[in-house]
N, C-alpha and C positions, 0 to 999 in steps of 0.2 A: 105449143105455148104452155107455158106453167100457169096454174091458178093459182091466184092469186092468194086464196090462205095457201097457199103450200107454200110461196114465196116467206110468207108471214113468218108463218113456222120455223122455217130454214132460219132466217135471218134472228131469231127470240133463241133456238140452240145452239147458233154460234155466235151471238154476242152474250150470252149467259156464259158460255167455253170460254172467251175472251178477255173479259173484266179482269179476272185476275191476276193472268200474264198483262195486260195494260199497267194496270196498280204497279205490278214490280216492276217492268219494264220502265216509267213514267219516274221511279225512285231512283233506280239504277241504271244510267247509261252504258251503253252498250252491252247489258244482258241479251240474252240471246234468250226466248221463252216458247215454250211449246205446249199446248194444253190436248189431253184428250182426256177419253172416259169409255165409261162401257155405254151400251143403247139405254136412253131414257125417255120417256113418256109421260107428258102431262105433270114436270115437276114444279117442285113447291104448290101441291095442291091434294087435298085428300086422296085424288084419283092417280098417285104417282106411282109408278112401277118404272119394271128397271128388265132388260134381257138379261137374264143369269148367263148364257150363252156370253154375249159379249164382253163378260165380266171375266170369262174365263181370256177370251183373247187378250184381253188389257191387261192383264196379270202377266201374261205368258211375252205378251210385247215388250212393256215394262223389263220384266230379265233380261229380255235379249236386248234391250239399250245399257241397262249397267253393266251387262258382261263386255258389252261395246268401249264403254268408260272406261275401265279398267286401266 
């Protein structure tokens, strides 16, 4: 069983991920929208940090979907 703040948790970093694909999704029918990021911890709050590590993978994903586009 999951605890419950973990549950919490989960569901505050991907409805934060989500809002804004909704927003355009909700203006534009039938967009197609996909939201990601690098790892983040405790944001919008003095205590916010970020993995530098996964900043790198998001960067490196990111290319390989535009060379995808192409």
């Amino acid at each position: 069983l999951m605890r419950s703040s973990a549950a919490s948790d989960v569901y505050k970093r991907q409805l934060h991920a989500g809002v804004e694909c909704g927003i355009f999704a909700s203006k534009m029918p039938g967009l197609d929208c996909v939201s990601f990021g690098p790892d983040m911890d405790d944001i919008h709050t003095t205590n916010e940090s970020m993995n530098v590590e996964s900043v790198r993978r998001t960067w490196e994903y990111t290319l390989k979907i535009l060379k995808e586009l192409k």
